[in-house]
C-alpha positions as a Markdown table, in Angstrom:
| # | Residue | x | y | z |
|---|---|---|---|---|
| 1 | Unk | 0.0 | 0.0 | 0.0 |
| 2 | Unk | 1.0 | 3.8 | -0.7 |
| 3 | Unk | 2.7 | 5.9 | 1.8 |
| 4 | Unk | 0.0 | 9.7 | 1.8 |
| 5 | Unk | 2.6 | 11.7 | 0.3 |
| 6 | Unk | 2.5 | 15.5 | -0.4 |
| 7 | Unk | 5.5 | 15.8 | -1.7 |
| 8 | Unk | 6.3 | 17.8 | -4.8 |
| 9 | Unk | 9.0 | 19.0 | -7.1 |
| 10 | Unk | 10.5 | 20.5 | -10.0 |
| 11 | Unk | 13.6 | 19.8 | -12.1 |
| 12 | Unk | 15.7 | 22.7 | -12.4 |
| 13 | Unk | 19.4 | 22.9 | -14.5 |
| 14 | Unk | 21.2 | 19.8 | -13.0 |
| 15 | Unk | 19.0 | 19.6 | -10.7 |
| 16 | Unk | 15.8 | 19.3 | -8.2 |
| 17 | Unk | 13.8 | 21.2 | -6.2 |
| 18 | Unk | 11.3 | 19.0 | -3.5 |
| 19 | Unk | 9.0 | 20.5 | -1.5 |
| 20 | Unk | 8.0 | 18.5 | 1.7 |
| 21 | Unk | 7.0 | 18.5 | 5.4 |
| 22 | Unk | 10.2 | 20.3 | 6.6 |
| 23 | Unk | 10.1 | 23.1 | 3.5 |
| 24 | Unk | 12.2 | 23.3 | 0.1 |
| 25 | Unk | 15.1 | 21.8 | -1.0 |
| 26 | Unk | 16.8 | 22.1 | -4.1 |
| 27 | Unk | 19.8 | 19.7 | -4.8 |
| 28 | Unk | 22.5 | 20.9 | -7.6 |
| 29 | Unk | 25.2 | 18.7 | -9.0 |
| 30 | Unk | 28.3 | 21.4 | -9.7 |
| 31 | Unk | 30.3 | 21.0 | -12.9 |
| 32 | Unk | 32.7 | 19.2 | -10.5 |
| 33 | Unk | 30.5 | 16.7 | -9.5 |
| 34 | Unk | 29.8 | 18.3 | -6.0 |
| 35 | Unk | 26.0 | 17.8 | -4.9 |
| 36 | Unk | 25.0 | 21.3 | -3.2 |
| 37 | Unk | 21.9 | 21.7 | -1.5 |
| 38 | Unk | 19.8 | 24.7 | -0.2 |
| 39 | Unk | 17.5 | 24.4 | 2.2 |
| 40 | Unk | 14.4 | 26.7 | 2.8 |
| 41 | Unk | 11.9 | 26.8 | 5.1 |
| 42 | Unk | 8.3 | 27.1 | 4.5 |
| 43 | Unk | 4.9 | 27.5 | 4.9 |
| 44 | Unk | 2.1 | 27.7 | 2.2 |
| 45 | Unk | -0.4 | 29.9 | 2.6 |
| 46 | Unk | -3.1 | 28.0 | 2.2 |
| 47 | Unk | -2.1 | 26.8 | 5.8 |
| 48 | Unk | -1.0 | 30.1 | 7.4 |
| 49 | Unk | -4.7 | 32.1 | 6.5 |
| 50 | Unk | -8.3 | 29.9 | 6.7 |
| 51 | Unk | -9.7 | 31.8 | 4.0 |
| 52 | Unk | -6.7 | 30.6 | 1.5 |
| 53 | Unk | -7.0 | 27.4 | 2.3 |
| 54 | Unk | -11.0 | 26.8 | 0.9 |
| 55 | Unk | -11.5 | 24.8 | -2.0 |
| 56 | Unk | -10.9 | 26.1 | -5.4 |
| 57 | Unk | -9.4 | 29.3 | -4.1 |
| 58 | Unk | -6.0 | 27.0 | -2.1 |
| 59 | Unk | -5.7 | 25.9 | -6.3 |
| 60 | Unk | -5.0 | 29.6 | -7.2 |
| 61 | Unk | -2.8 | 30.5 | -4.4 |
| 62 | Unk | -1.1 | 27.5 | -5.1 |
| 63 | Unk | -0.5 | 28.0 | -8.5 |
| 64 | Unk | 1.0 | 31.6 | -8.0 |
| 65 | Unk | 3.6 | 30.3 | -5.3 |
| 66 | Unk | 4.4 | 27.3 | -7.4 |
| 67 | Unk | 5.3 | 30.0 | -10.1 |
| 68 | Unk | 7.4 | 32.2 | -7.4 |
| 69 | Unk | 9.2 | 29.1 | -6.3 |
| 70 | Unk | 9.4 | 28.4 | -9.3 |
| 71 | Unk | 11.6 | 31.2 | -10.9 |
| 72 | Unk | 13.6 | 31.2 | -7.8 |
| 73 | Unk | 14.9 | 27.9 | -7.4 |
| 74 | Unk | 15.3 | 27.9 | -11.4 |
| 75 | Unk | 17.4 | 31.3 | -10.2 |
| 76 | Unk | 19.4 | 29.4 | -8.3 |
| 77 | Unk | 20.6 | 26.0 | -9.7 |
| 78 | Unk | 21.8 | 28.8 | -12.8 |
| 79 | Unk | 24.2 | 30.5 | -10.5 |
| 80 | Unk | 26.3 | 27.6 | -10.6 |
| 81 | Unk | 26.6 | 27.9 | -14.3 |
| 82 | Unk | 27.3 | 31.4 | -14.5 |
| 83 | Unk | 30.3 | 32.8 | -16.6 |
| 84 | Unk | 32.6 | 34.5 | -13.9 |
| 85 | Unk | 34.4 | 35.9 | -16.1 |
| 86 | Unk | 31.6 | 38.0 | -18.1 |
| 87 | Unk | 31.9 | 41.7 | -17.3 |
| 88 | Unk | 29.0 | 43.2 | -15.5 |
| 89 | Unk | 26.6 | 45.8 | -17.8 |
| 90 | Unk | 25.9 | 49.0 | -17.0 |
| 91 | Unk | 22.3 | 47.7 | -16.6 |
| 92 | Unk | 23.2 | 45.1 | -13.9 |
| 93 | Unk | 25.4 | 47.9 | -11.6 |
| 94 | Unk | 22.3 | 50.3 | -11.9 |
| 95 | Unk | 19.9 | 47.7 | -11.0 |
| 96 | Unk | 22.0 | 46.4 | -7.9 |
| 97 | Unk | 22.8 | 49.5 | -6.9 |
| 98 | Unk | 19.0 | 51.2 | -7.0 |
| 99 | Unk | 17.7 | 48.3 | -5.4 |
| 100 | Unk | 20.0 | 46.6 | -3.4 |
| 101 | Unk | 18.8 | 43.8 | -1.5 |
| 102 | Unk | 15.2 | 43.9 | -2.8 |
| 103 | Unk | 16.9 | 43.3 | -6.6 |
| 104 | Unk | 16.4 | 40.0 | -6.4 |
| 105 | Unk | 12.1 | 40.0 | -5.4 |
| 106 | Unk | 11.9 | 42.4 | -7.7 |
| 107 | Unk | 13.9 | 40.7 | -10.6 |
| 108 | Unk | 11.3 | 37.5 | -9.8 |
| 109 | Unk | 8.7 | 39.6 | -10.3 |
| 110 | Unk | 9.4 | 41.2 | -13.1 |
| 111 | Unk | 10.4 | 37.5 | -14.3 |
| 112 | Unk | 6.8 | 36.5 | -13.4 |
| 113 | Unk | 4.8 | 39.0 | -15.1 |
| 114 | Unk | 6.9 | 38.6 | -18.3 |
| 115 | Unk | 6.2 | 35.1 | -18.0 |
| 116 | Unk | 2.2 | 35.2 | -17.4 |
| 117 | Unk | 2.2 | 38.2 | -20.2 |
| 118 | Unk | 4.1 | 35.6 | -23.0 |
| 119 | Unk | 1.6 | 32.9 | -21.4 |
| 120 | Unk | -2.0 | 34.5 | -22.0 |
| 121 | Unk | -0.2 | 35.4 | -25.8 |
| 122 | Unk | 0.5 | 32.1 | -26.3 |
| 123 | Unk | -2.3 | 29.9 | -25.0 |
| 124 | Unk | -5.5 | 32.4 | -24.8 |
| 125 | Unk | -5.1 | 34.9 | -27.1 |
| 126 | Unk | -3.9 | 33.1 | -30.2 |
| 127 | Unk | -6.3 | 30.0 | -29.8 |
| 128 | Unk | -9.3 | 33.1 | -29.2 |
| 129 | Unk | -7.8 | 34.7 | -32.3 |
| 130 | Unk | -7.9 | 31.5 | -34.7 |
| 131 | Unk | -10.7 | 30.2 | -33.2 |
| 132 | Unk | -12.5 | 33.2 | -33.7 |
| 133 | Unk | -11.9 | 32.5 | -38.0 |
| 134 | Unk | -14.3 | 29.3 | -37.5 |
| 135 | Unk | -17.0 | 31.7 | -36.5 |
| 136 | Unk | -16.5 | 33.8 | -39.4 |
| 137 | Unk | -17.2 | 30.4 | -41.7 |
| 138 | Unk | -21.0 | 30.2 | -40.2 |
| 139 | Unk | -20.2 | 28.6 | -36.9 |
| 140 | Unk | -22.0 | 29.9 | -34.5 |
| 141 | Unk | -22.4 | 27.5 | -31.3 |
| 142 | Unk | -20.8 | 28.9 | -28.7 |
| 143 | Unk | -19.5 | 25.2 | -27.0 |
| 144 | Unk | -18.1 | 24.4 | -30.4 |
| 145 | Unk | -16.8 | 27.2 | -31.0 |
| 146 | Unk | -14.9 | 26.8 | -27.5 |
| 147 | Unk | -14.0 | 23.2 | -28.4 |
| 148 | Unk | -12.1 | 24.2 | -31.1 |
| 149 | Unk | -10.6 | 27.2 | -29.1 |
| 150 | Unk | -9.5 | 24.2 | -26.8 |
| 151 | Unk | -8.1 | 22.1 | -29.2 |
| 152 | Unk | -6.0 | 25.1 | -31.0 |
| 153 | Unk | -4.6 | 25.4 | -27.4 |
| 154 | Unk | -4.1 | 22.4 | -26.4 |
| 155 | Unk | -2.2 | 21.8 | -30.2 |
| 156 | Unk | -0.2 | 24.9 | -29.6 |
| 157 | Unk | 1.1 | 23.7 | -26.1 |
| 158 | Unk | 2.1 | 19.9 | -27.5 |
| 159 | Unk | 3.9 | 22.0 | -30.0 |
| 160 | Unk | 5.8 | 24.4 | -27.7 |
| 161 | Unk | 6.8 | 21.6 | -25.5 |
| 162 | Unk | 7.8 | 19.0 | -28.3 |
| 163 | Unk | 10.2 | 22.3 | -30.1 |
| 164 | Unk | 11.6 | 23.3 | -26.4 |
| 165 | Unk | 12.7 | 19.1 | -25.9 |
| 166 | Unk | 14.9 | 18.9 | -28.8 |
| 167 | Unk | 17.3 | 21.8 | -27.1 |
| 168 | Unk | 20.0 | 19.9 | -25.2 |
| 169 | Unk | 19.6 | 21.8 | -22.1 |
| 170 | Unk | 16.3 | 21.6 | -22.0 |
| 171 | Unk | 16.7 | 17.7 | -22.3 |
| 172 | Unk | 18.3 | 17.3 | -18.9 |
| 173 | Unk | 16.4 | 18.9 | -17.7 |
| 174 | Unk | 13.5 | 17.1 | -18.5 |
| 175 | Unk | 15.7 | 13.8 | -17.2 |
| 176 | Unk | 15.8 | 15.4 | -13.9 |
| 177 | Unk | 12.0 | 15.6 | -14.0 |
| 178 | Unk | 12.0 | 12.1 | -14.6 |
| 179 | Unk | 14.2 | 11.3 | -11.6 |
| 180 | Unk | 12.1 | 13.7 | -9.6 |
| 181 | Unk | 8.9 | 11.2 | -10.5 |
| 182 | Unk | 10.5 | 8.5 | -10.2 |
| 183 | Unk | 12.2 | 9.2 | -6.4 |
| 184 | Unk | 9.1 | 10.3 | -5.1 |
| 185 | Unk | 7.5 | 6.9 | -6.2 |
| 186 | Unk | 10.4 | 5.3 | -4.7 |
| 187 | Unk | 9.0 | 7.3 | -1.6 |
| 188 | Unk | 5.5 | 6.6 | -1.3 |
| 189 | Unk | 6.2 | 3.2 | -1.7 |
| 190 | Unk | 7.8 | 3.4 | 1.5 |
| 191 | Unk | 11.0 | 2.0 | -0.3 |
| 192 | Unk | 14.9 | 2.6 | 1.0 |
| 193 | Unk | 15.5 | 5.9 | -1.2 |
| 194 | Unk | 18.8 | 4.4 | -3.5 |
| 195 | Unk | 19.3 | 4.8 | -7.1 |
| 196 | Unk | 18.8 | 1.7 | -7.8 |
| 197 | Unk | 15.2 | 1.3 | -5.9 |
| 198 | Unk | 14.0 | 4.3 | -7.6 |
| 199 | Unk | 15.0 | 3.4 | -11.3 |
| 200 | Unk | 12.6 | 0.6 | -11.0 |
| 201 | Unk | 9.4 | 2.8 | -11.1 |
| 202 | Unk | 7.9 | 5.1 | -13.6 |
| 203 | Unk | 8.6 | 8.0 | -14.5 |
| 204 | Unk | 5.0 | 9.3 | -15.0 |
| 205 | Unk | 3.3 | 10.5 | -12.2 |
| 206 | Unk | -0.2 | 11.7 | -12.0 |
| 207 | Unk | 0.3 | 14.9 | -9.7 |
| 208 | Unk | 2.7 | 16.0 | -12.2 |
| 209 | Unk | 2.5 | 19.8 | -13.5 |
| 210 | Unk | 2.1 | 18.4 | -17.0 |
| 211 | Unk | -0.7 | 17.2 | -16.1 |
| 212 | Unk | -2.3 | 20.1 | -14.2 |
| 213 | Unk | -1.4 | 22.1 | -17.0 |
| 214 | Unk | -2.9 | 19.5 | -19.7 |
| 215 | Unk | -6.3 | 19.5 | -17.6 |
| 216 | Unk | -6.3 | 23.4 | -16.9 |
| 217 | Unk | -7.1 | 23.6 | -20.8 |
| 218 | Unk | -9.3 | 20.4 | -20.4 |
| 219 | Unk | -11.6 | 22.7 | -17.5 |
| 220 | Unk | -10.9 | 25.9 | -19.0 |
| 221 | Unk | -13.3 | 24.6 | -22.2 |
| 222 | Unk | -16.3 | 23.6 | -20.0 |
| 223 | Unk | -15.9 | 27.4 | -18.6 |
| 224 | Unk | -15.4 | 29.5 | -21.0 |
| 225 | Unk | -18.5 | 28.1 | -22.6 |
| 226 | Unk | -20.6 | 29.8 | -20.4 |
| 227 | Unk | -20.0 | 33.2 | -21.3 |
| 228 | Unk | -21.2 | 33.1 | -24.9 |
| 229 | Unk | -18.9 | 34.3 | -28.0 |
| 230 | Unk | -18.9 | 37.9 | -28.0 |
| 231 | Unk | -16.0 | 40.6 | -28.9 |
| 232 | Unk | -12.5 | 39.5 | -28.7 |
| 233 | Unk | -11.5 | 42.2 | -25.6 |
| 234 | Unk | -14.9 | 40.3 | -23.8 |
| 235 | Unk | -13.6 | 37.0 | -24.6 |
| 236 | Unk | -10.4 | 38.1 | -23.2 |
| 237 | Unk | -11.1 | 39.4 | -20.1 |
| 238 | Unk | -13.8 | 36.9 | -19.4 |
| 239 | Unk | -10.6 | 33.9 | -19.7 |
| 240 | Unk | -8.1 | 36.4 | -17.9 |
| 241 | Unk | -10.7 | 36.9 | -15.1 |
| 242 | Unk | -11.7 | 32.8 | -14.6 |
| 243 | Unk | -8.2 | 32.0 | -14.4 |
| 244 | Unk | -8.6 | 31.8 | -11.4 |
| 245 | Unk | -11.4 | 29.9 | -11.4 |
| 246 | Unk | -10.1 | 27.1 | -13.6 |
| 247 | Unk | -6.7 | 26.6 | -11.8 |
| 248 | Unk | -9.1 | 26.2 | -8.3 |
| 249 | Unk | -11.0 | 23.8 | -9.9 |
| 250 | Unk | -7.9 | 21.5 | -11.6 |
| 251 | Unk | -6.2 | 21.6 | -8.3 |
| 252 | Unk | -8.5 | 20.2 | -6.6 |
| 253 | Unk | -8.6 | 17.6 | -9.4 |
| 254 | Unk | -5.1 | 16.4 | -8.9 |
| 255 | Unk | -5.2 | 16.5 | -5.4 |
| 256 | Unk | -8.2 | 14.0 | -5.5 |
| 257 | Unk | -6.6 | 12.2 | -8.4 |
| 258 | Unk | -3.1 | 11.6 | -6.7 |
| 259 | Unk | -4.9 | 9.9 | -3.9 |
| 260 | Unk | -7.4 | 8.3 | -5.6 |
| 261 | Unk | -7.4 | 4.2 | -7.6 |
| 262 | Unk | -10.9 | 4.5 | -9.0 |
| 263 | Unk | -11.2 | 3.7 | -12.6 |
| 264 | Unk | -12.2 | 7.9 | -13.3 |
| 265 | Unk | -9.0 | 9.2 | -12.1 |
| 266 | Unk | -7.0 | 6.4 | -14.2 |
| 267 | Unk | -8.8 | 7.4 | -17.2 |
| 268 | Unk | -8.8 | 11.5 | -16.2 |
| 269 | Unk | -4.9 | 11.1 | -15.2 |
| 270 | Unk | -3.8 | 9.3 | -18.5 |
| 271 | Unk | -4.0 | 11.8 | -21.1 |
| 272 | Unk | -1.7 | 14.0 | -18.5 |
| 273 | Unk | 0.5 | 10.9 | -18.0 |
| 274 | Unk | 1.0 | 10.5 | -22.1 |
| 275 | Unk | 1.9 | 13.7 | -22.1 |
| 276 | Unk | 4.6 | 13.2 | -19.6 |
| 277 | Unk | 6.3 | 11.3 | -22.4 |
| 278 | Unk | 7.0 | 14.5 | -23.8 |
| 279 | Unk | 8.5 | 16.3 | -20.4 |
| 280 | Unk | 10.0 | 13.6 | -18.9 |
| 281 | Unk | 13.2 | 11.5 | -20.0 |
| 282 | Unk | 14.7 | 8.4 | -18.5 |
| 283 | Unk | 17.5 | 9.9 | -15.7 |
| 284 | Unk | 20.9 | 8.1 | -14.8 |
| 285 | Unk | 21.7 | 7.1 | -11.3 |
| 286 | Unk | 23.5 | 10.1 | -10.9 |
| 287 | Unk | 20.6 | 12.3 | -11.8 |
| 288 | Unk | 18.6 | 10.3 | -9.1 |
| 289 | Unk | 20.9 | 10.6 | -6.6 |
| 290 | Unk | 20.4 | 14.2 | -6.7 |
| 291 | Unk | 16.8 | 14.0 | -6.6 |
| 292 | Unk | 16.9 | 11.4 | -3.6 |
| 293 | Unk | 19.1 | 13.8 | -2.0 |
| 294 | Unk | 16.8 | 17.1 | -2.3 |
| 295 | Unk | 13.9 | 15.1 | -1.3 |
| 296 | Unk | 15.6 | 14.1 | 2.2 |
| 297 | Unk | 16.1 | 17.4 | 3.1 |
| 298 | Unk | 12.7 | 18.6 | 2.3 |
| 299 | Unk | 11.2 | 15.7 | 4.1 |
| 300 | Unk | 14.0 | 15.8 | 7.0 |
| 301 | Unk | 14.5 | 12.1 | 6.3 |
| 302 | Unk | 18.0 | 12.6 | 7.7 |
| 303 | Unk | 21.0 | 14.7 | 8.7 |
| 304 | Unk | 22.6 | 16.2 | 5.7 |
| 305 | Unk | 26.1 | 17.6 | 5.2 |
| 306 | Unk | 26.8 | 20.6 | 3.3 |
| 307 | Unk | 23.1 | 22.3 | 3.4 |
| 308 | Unk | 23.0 | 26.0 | 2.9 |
| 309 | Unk | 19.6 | 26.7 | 5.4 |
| 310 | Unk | 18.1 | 30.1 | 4.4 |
């Protein structure tokens, strides 16, 4: 029988970032083979404020400190690949010195909004834009007309993340999200965390972000039905403002589907899990040692050498 298990992660550049009962930890093999690890205490804040933490609106507040984390840890692990030898611009000495030690919130957040700006381009504006072409051929049914919005999407996003696999960095990347599947498995199945335990499972996991994503557009459909077909600023502001609403609704979707064996969630869970073919790749040992590694420390499995606490 499963171990409950909350843990999550993310695969970063050589690396993994776990978040567990005792916080964050990301693990970072160095160009020298050194694992580093930085350790981070924390609290979601879903469990520090009662109102957060209702149904549907925990999803959303997850989904915004997922993306924070996100960017930071990705910060991070990138550090250690840095050229020291580049020369510092004329833009980086005016932005450290103006903002100091505050450069570095305000770099995430500018990181953020560039990020969520190039998103609602890519995967609700362009669908809305193409989609809205079928309309001007004689369809007029608002649900199809949002089916096919859906589908554009949903073929836009299989294309983005097939293109971004076939960069090299991008690749290890996506191995390390493999190991990160694959350790946590290793974890809830209340095996001895080794390389060679964790190898043996899969590396498609159903409370993956592929597949959060994946349904997000899945939900987003049976919404964005309801409010008819009308200008294309409407259209827009009705899917910016439900965003929300849709990310509530899909987290509370994978939560019940990583917990759950009925035959629903299998067959809910497997188009996300196909899809995982696409962001996952098979890791080495050595990429699952690092993952084993940041997922003690999150979980405070056992005294670690070397940890950076923040």
């Amino acid at each position: 029988m499963k171990k409950k298990c909350s843990v999550g992660g993310q695969a970063v550049i050589e690396g993994v970032m776990m978040r567990g009962s005792k916080g964050i930890a990301t693990a970072v093999r160095k160009t020298d083979g050194e694992i580093v690890v930085n350790s981070e205490g924390f609290l979601p804040y879903s469990k520090r404020n009662k109102f957060l933490g209702i149904p549907i609106i925990r999803g959303f507040v997850s989904l915004i400190e997922s993306l924070v984390i996100g960017i930071n840890t990705l910060n991070y692990s990138a550090s250690f690949f840095e050229d020291d030898e580049k020369e510092e611009s004329k833009f980086d000495k005016w932005f450290q010195d103006t903002f100091k030690d505050k450069g570095e919130r305000i770099l995430t957040g500018i990181t953020l909004i560039i990020s969520l700006a190039i998103s609602i381009l890519l995967f609700v504006a362009l669908p809305n834009i193409f989609a809205n072409l079928f309309k001007k051929n004689y369809i007029e049914n608002t649900v199809i007309l949002n089916i096919i919005e859906g589908i554009i999407r949903v073929g836009i996003f299989l294309i983005y993340i097939f293109l971004i696999g076939k960069m090299e960095d991008i690749n290890r990347v996506f191995q390390y999200h493999g190991a990160e599947h694959k350790t946590i498995f290793c974890y809830e199945n209340e095996e001895e965390l080794t390389p060679e335990n964790a190898q043996k499972y899969c590396r498609f996991h159903p409370r993956c972000g592929t597949n959060f994503l994946f349904l997000v557009m899945i939900v987003s459909i049976l919404l964005f039905s309801l409010t008819g077909w009308n200008s294309l600023l409407e259209r827009m502001l009705y899917r910016i403002l439900l965003l929300p609403v849709v990310s509530g609704i899909t987290y509370e979707l994978i939560k019940w589907m990583g917990t759950s064996n009925s035959n629903i969630s299998k067959i809910m869970a497997s188009p996300g899990l196909a899809l995982q073919k696409l962001t996952t790749r098979e890791p080495d040992f050595s990429q699952l040692e690092v993952a084993i590694k940041a997922l003690k420390v999150a979980e405070g499995i056992d005294d670690e050498k070397d940890i950076n606490e923040v």
